[in-house]
C-alpha positions in Angstrom: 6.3 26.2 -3.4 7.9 29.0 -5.4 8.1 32.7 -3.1 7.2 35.7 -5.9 8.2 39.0 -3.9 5.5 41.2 -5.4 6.1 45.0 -5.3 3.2 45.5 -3.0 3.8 43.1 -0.8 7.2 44.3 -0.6 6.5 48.2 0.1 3.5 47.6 2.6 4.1 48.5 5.9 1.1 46.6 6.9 -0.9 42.8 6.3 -1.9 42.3 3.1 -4.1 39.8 1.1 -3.5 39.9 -2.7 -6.9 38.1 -4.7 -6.8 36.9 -8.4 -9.5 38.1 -9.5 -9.7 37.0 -13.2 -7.5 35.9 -16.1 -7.0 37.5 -19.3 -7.2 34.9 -22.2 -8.7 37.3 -24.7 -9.4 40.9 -25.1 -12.7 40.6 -23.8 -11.2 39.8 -20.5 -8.8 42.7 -20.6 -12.0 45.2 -21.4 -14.1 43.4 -18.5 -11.2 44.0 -15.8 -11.0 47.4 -16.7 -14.5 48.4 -16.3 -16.0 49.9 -13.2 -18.8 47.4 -12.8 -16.5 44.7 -12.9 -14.4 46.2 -10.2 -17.3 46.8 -8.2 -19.1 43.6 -8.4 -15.8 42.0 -7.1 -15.6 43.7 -4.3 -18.8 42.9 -3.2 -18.4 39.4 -3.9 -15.1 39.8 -1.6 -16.0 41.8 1.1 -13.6 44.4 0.5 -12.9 47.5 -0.4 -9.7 49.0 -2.5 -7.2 51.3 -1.1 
């Protein structure tokens, strides 16, 4: 398995989790990611909260 050394991973001074969320295979999907219902809906579905 191939390491990636994110940049967030990288400057955190504490545990992380990083979640793929969603893909972008057309602009749609770009304009979906962006938008604050989106966001929010995914972090119910996750149980989290952003930073």
């Amino acid at each position: 398995m191939q390491q990636v050394r994110f940049y967030v991973k990288r400057k955190s001074s504490m545990p992380l989790i990083l979640v793929e969320t969603g893909y972008l295979t057309g602009r749609e999907d770009i304009a979906q990611l962006k938008t604050s219902a989106y966001q929010n809906r995914t972090e119910r579905k996750s149980g989290t909260e952003p930073i």
